[in-house]
C-alpha positions in Angstrom: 70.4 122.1 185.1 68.4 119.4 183.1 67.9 120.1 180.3 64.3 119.3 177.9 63.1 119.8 174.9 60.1 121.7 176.6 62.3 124.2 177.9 64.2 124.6 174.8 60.6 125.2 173.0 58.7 128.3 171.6 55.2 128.3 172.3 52.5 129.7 170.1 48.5 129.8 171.5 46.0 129.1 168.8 42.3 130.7 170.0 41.1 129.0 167.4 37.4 130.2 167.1 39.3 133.6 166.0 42.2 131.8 163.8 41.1 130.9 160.4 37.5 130.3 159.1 38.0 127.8 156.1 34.5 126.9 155.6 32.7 130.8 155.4 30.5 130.3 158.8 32.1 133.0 160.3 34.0 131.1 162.7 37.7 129.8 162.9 38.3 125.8 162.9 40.8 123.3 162.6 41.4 123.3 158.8 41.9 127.1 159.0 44.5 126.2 161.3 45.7 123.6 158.8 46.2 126.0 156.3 48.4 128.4 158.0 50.4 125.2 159.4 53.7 126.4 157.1 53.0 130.1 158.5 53.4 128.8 161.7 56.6 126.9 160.9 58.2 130.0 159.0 57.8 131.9 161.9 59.9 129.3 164.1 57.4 128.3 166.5 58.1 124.6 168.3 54.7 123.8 170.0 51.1 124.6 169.4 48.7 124.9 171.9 45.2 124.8 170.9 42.7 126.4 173.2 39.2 124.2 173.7 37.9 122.5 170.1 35.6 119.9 172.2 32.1 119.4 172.3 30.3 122.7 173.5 27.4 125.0 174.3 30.5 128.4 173.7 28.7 129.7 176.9 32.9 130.5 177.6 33.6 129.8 173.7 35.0 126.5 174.5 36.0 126.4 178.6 32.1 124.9 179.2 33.0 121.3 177.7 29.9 119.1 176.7 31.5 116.3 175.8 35.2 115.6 176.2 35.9 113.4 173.5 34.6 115.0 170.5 35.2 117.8 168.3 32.6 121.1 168.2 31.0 120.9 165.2 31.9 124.5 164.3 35.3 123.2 164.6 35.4 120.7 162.2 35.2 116.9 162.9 37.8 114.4 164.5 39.3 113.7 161.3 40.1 117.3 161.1 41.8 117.3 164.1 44.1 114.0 163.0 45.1 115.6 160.0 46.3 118.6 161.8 48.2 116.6 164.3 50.0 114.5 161.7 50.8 118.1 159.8 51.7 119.4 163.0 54.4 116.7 163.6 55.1 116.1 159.9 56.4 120.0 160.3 58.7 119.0 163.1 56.6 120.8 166.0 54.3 119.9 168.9 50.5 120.2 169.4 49.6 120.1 173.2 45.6 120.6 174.2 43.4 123.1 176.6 42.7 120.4 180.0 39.7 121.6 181.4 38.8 120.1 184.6 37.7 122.3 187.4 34.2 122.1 185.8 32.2 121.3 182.9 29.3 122.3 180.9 26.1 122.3 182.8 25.1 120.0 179.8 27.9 117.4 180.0 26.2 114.2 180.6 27.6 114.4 184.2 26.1 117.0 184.9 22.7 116.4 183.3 22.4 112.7 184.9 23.7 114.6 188.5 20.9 116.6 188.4 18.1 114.1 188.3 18.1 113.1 191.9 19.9 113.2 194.9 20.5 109.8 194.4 22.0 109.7 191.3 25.3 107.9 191.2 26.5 111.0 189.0 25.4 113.1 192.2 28.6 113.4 194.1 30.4 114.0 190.4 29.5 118.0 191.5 29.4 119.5 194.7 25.7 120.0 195.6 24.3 121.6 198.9 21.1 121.8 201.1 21.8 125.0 201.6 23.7 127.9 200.2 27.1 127.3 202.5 28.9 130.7 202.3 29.2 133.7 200.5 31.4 132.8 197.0 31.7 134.7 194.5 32.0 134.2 190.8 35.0 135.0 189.0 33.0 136.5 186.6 30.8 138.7 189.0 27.8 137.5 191.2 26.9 134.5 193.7 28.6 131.4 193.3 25.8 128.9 193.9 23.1 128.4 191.7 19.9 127.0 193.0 18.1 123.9 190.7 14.8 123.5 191.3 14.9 120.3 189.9 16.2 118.8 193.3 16.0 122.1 195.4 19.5 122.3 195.9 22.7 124.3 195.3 25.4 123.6 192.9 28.7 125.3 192.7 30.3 127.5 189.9 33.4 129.7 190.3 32.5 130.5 187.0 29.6 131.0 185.2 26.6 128.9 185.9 26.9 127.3 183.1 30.1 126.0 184.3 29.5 123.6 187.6 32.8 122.5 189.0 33.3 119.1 189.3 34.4 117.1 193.0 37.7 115.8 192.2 37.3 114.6 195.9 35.5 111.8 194.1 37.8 109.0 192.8 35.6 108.2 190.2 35.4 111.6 188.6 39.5 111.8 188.6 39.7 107.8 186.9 37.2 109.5 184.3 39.3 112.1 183.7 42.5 110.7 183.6 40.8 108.2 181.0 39.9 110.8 178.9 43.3 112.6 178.6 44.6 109.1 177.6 42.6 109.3 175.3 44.0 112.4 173.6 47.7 110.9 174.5 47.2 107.8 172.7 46.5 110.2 169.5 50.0 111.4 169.6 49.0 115.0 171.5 52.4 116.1 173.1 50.9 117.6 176.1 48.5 119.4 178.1 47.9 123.1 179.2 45.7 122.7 182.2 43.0 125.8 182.9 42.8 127.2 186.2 44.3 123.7 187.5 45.7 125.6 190.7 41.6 125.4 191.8 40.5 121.8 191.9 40.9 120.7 195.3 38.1 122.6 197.1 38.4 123.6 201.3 35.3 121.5 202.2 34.2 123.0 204.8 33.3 125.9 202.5 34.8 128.8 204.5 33.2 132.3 204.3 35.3 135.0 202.7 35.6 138.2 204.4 38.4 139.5 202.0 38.0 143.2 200.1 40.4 142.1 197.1 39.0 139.3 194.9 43.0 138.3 194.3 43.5 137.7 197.7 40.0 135.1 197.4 41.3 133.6 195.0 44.6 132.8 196.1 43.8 132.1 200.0 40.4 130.5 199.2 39.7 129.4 195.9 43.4 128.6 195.1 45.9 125.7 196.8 43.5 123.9 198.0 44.4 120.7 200.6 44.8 118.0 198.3 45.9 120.0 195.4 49.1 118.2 195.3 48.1 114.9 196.1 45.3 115.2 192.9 48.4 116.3 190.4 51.2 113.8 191.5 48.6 110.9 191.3 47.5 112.5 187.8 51.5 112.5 187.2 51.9 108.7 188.2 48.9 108.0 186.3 49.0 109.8 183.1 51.4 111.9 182.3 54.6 109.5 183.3 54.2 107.2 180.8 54.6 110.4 177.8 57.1 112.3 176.5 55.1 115.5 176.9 54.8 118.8 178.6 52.6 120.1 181.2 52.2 124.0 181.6 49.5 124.9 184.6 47.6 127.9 184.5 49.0 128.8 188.3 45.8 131.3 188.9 46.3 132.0 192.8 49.5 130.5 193.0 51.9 133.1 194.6 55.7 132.9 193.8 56.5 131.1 197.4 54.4 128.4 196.5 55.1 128.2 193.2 57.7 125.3 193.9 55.1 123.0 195.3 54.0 122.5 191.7 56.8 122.7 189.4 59.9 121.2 191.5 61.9 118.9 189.9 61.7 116.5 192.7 57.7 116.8 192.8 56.2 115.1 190.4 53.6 117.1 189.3 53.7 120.1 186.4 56.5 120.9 184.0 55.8 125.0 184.7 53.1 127.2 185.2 51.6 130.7 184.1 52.1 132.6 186.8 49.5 136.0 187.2 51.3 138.6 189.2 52.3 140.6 186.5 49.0 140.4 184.7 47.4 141.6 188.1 49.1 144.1 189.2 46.9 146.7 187.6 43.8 145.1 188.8 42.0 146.4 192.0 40.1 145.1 194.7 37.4 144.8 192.4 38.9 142.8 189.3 40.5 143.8 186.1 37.9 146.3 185.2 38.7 148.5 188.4 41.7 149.4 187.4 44.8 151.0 189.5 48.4 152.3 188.7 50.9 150.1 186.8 54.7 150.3 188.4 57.1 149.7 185.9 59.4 149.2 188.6 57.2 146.5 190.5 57.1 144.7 186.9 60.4 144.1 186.5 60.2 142.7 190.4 58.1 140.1 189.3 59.8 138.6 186.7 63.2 138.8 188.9 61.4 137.4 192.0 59.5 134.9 190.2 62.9 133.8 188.5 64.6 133.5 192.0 61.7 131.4 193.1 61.8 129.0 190.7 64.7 128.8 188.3 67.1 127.0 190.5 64.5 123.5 191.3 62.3 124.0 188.5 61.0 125.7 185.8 59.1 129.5 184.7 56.9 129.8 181.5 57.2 133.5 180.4 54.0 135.2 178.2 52.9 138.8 178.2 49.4 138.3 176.5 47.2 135.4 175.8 43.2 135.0 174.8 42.5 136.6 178.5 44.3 139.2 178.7 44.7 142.6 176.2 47.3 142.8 173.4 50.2 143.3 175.3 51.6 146.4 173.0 48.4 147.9 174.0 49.1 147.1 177.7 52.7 147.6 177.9 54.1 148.9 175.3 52.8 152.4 172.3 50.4 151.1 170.3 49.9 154.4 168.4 53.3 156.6 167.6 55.8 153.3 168.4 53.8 150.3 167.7 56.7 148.5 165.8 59.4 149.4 168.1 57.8 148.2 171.6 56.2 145.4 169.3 59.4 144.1 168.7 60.7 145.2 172.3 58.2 143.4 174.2 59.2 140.0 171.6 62.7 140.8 172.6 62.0 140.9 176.3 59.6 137.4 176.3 62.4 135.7 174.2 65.3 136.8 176.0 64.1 135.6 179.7 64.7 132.5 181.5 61.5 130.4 180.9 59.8 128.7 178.5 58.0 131.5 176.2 54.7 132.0 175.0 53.6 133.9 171.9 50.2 134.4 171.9 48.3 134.5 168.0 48.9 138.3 166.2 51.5 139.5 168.9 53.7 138.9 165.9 52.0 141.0 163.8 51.8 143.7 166.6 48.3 143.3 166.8 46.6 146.0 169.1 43.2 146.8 171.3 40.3 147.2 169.1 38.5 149.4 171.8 34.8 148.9 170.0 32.7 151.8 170.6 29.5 149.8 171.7 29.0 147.0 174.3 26.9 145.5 171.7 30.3 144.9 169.8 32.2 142.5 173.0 30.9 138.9 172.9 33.0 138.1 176.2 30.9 136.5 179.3 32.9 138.1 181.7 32.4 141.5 179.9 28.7 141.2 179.4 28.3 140.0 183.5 30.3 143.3 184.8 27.9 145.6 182.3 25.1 143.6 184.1 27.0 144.4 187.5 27.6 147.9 186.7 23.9 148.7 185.9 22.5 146.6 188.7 24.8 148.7 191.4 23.3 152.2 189.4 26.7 152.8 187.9 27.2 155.1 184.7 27.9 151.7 181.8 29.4 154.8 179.8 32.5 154.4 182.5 33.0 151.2 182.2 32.7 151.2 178.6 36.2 153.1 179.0 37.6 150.0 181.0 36.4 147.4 178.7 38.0 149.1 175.7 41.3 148.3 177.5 40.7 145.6 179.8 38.4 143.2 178.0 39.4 139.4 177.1 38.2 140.4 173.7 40.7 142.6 172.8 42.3 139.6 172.5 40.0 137.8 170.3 39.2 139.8 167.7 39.8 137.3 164.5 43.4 137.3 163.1 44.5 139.8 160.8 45.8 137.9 157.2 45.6 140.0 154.5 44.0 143.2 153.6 40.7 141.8 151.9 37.7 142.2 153.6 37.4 140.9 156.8 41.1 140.6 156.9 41.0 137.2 155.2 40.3 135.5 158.3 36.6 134.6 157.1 34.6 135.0 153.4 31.6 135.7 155.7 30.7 137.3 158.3 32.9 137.2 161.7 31.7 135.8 164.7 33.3 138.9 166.6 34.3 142.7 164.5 37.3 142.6 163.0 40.0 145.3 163.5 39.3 148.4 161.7 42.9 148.6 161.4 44.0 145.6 159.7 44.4 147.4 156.6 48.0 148.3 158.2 48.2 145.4 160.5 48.5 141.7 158.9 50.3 138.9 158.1 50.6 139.3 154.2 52.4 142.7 154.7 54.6 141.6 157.8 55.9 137.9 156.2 56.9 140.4 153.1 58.3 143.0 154.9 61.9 142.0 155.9 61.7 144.8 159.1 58.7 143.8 160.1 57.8 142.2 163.6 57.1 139.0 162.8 60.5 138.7 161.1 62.1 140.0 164.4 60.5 137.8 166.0 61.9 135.1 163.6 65.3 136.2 164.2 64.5 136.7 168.1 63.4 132.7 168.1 66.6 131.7 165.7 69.2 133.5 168.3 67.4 131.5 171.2 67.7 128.3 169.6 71.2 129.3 168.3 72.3 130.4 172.1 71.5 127.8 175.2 72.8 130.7 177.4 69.2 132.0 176.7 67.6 128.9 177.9 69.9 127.6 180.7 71.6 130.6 181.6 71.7 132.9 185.0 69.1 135.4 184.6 70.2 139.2 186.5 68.6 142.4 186.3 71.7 145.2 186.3 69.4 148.1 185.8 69.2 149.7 190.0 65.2 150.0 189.3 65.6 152.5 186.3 62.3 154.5 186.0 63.0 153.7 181.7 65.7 150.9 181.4 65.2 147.4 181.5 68.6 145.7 181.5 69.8 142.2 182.5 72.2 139.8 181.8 71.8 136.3 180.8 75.2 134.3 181.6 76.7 130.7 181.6 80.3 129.6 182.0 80.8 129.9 178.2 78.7 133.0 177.0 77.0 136.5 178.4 74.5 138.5 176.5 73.2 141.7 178.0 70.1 142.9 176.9 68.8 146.6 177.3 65.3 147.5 176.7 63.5 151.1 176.5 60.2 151.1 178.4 58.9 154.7 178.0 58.7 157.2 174.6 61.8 159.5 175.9 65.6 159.2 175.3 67.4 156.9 177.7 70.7 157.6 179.3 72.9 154.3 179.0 76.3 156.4 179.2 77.1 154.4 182.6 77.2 151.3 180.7 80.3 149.9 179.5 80.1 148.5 175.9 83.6 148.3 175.3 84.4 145.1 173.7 80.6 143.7 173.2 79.2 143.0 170.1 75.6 143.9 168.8 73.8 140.7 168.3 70.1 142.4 167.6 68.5 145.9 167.9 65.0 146.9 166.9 66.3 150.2 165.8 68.3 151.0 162.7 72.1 150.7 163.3 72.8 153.6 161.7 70.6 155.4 164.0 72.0 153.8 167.4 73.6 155.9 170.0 76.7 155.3 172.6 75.4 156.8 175.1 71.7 156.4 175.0 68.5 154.2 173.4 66.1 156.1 171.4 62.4 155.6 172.7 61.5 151.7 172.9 64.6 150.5 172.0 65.6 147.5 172.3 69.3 145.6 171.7 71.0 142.6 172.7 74.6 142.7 173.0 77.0 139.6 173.2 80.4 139.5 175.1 
């Protein structure tokens, strides 16, 4: 296997509206993120990547860019953002930036010269219509097309309105584009994660959908579009070629048999990608906040499918949480009676699989839900366009309230958790979004002086990768018969094994079938002097070496 210092790499997301607030507005911003630069580095972390800080109306905090080349002001300036890229590389890690081009803001100069006239060179820079041409839907909830009066025409969105996607069917908007990330390439930025970049070819012949399950939209209509391909090996040959850099694809739509088409080493176009099945599979037909039952046994599929798909021509990114999605010891692990132990399980599981991983901001503090009693609490778009939803349909908002306190994007958000001052030292005044009643048990002054804590396991879980290529390069093979409790695997190469064996429920587990005669313990999340032979208290996690 080729090996690459972006498969040797430990990712770290930085939503950096909810980071650090240096300046007492309320808000996080580039020399908050300064300032915990040596934090990031004692944790062990290789590569930054820094969700949106351009230009922007925050009608998606960030994912509705104004203006591609400039820093929003909230953020700091473009100074800012050179001084954190030389600290950044002056620490000896990477800083790779949030692409955003499926759309814009509707207040991005494209946009606003686009919709003066139909015959405004900028016209063809969005896809406009006569008419309304089918029946899309929004990803966040309602139609699709938004009517401008302006020219009495419709404009597409897959997101919010605010949000029009561009053509990339038009050469002119791609040359602009691949300008711009030049632009942040010539700076010294080591690489891009690129939002939802599985949707930018468009089926233009805008097909009605007739599908019950938004997931199956998305990936048969929205997703994998015809030119798809074509538009990321010509942004390959045209960008990213000439850099040493990384490319990671947010793969919504993307299922595991096509996953190849993007990330094969003989392709051309994307380093790896962020697959969604796992993240998914509790969603129903209609979306994250219609929830269904989670198989433990279905999740362990995907990560064993998804590595035969892809390990042997290319290349997986692993993550379990990110600024989308809930805190994943809420979502998969015991965030009340065994916080600290599936904490630390779920780190040993993400940094023991074959992929690049991804630690998303507060995961290693063990950061949970915050489940805020009122709607009036979420700031997310998505959240506050289902509530809409909900009410227009005559639905009770009191049950989805229940939803959104596990489901929402902004469980994820919720500022960082430093200290144990007020407003857990992420701001001296007041937070753009509540902070965590429960920081005053959850944060980063008590962890990083704590010697047990999670984010020293996680430490030591990043220094055993880096210390063991078999975790990197190695065969990847579940041993565990779909256990209802036990995740095991192996990770193998001709000169090492490791076996790894994690607890996924709150009950005793029976390993007494597993031979651990001649192994040696390399890690547990458990005291030693409490482990057992023959089974693994609840959450337990260990990591054995033959």
């Amino acid at each position: 296997m080729k090996k690459n210092w972006w498969k040797e790499a430990v990712i770290y997301e930085i939503y950096p509206r909810s980071f650090k607030d240096s300046n007492g507005d309320g808000i996080g911003d580039l020399r908050g993120v300064i300032e915990k630069l040596d934090y990031l580095k004692k944790l062990g972390v290789d590569v930054l990547w820094l969700c949106p800080v351009y230009d922007s109306p925050n009608d998606d905090y960030g994912y509705d860019i104004r203006d591609y080349r400039a820093i929003i002001k909230e953020a700091g300036t473009m100074e800012d953002f050179n001084e954190l890229l030389v600290g950044v590389h002056d620490r000896g890690m990477k800083l790779i930036m949030d692409l955003v081009v499926n759309h814009t803001s509707d207040e991005h100069e494209w946009f606003q010269k686009s919709r003066e006239s139909k015959e405004n060179p900028y016209r063809d820079f969005y896809f406009w219509k006569p008419e309304k041409p089918n029946n899309w839907q929004s990803f966040f909830g309602g139609d699709a097309w938004e009517y401008d009066e302006k020219t009495g025409e419709w404009y597409l969105h897959l997101f919010t309105k605010k949000q029009p996607d561009l053509n990339w069917e038009n050469p002119t908007v791609r040359e602009k584009i691949y300008s711009m990330m030049r632009f942040w390439l010539n700076k010294g930025v080591d690489g891009f994660r690129m939002d939802v970049i599985s949707l930018i070819s468009k089926r233009t012949d805008f097909p009605d959908t007739n599908l019950d399950n938004f997931a199956d939209v998305i990936e048969q209509v929205y997703a994998n579009g015809p030119r798809v391909h074509e538009f990321l090996r010509e942004m390959n040959e045209e960008v990213m070629s000439g850099y040493d850099i990384t490319t990671v694809g947010e793969a919504v739509g993307v299922p595991k048999e096509k996953a190849l088409l993007y990330v094969g080493d003989d392709r051309g176009e994307l380093n790896m990608i962020f697959q969604f099945d796992h993240m998914i599979m509790d969603s129903g037909p209609g979306g994250r906040f219609d929830p269904i039952h989670r198989s433990f046994i279905q999740f362990k599929k995907i990560f064993r499918e998804w590595d035969e798909a892809v390990s042997k021509k290319g290349w997986n990114s692993v993550y379990l949480d990110n600024h989308d999605y809930p805190r994943m010891v809420s979502r998969f692990g015991n965030d009340k009676i065994y916080r600290r132990e599936s904490a630390k399980l779920l780190a040993m599981m993400l940094l023991t699989m074959r992929g690049t991983p991804c630690i998303f901001q507060g995961s290693e503090l063990g950061m949970t839900n915050v489940a805020y009693p009122f709607f009036e609490d979420y700031r997310d778009v998505e959240t506050r366009h289902a509530k809409e939803a909900w009410v227009k349909a005559g639905k009770d908002p009191d049950e989805l309230l229940k939803y959104v306190q596990k489901y929402s994007r902004d469980n994820a958000r919720t500022p960082m958790q430093w200290n144990r001052n007020k407003h857990a030292g992420f701001t001296e005044g007041s937070p753009w979004m509540k902070v965590n009643p429960n920081y005053m048990t959850i944060n980063a002054k008590d962890s990083v002086n704590d010697q047990n804590s999670i984010f020293w396991f996680y430490n030591r879980l990043i220094t055993i990768r880096k210390n063991n290529p078999v975790l990197v390069y190695g065969e990847y093979e579940q041993t565990d018969g779909d256990h209802s409790q036990l995740f095991s695997y192996i990770r193998e190469d001709e000169d090492d094994l490791l076996h790894i064996l994690l607890n996924f429920s709150d009950e005793l587990c029976d390993i007494s079938d597993i031979n651990l005669e001649g192994v040696e313990l390399i890690l547990t999340n458990q005291l030693e002097s409490e482990l057992h032979q023959n089974h693994l208290l609840p959450w337990e996690a260990r990591i054995y070496q033959l």
